[in-house]
C-alpha positions as CSV (number, residue, x, y, z in Angstrom):
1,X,-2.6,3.4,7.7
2,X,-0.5,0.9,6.1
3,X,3.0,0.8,6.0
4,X,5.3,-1.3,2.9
5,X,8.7,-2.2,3.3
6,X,10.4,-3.5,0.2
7,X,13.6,-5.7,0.7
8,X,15.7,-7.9,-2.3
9,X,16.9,-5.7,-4.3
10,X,20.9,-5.7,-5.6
11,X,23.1,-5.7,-8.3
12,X,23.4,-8.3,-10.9
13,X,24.3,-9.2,-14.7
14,X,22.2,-9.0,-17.5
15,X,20.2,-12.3,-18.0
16,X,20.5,-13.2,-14.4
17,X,17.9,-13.4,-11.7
18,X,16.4,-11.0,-8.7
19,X,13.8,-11.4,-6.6
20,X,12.3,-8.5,-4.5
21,X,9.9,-8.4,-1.3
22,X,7.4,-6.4,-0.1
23,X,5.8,-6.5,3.5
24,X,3.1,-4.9,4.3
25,X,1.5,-4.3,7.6
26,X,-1.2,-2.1,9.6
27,X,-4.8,-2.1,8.3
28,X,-4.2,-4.5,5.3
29,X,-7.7,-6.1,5.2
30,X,-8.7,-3.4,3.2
31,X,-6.5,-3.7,0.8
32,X,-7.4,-5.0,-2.8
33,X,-4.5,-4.3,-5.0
34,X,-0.7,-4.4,-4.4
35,X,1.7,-3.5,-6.7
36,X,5.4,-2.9,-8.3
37,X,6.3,0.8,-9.8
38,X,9.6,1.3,-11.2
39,X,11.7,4.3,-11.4
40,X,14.5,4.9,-13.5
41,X,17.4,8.1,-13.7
42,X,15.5,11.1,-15.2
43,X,12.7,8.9,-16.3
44,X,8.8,9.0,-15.0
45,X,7.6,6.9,-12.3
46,X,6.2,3.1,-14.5
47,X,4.3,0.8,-13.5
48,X,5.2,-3.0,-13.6
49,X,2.8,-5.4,-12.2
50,X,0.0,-5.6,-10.0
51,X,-1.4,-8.5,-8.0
52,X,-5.2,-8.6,-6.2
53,X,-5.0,-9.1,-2.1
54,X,-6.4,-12.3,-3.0
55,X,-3.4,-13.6,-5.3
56,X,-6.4,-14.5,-7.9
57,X,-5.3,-11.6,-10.7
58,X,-2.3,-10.8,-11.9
59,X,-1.3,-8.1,-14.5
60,X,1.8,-6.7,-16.0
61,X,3.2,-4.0,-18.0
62,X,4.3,-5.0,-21.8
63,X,7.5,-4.7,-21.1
64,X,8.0,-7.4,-18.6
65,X,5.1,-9.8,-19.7
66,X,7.4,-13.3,-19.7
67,X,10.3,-12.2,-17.7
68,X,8.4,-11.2,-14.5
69,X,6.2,-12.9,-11.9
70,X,4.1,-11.3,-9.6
71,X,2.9,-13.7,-6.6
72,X,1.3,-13.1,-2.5
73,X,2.8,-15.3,0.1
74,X,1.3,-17.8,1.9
75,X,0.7,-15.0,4.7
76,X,-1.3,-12.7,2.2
77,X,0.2,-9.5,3.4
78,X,3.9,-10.4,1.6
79,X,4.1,-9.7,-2.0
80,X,7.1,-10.9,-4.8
81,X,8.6,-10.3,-7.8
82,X,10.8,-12.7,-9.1
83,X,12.8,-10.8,-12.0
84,X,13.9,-13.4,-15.0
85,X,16.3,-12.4,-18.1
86,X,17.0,-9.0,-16.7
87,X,18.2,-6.3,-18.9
88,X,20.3,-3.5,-18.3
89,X,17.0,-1.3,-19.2
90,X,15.5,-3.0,-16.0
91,X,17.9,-0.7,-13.7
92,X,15.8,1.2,-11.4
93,X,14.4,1.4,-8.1
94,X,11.2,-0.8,-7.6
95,X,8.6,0.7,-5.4
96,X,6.0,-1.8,-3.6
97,X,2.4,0.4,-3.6
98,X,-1.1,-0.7,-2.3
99,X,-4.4,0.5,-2.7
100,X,-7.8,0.1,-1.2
101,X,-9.5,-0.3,-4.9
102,X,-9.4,-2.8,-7.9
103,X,-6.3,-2.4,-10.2
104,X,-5.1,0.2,-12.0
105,X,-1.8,1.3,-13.8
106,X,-1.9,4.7,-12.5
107,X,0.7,5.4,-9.7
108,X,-1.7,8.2,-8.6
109,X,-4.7,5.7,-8.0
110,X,-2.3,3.9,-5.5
111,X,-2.9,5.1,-1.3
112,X,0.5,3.4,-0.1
113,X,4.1,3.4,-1.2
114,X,7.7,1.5,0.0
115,X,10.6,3.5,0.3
116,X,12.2,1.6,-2.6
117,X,14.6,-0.4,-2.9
118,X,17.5,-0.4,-6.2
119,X,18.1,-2.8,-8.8
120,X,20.9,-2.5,-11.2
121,X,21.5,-4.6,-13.8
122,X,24.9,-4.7,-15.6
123,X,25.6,-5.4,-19.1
């Protein structure tokens, strides 16, 4: 098992900055993706960015290519997202979600999920 606890999240303007943490712990060294999901109000679960165990690959979802960074820690079992220019449309809660394969965008692929933690971004 593997258990993810997210942390950072908060309230802040539009075009400000958030960053948002993600532990993990149990039997991480099978673990070969991590990644952020994002759920807004009455909207479907999206996801955001993705990161290999490794730190090596990196992906994200159009809509935050430029504004967000996905990076590992220097102890490889803590993940970021540092959140640039935030929009008001950025307002959600960020899930942390890991998975035992290479990456993918589909929140079904992923084994592991945080409990969330909420964003909001006023205009």
């Amino acid at each position: 098992q593997v258990q993810l606890v997210e942390s950072g999240g908060g309230l802040v303007q539009a075009g400000g900055s958030l960053r948002v943490s993600c532990a993990a712990s149990g039997r991480t060294f099978s673990i070969k993706t991590m990644g952020w999901f994002r759920q807004a109000p009455g909207k479907e679960r999206e996801f955001v960015a993705a990161i290999s165990w490794t730190g090596d690959s990196t992906y994200y979802a159009d809509s935050v290519k430029g504004r967000f960074t996905i990076s590992k820690g220097i102890a490889k079992s803590t993940m970021y997202l540092q959140m640039n220019s935030l929009k008001p449309e950025d307002t959600a809660v960020y899930y942390c979600a890991a998975r035992y394969r290479d990456y993918d965008e589909n929140q079904y692929e992923y084994d592991y999920w945080g409990q969330g933690t909420q964003v909001t971004v006023s205009s």
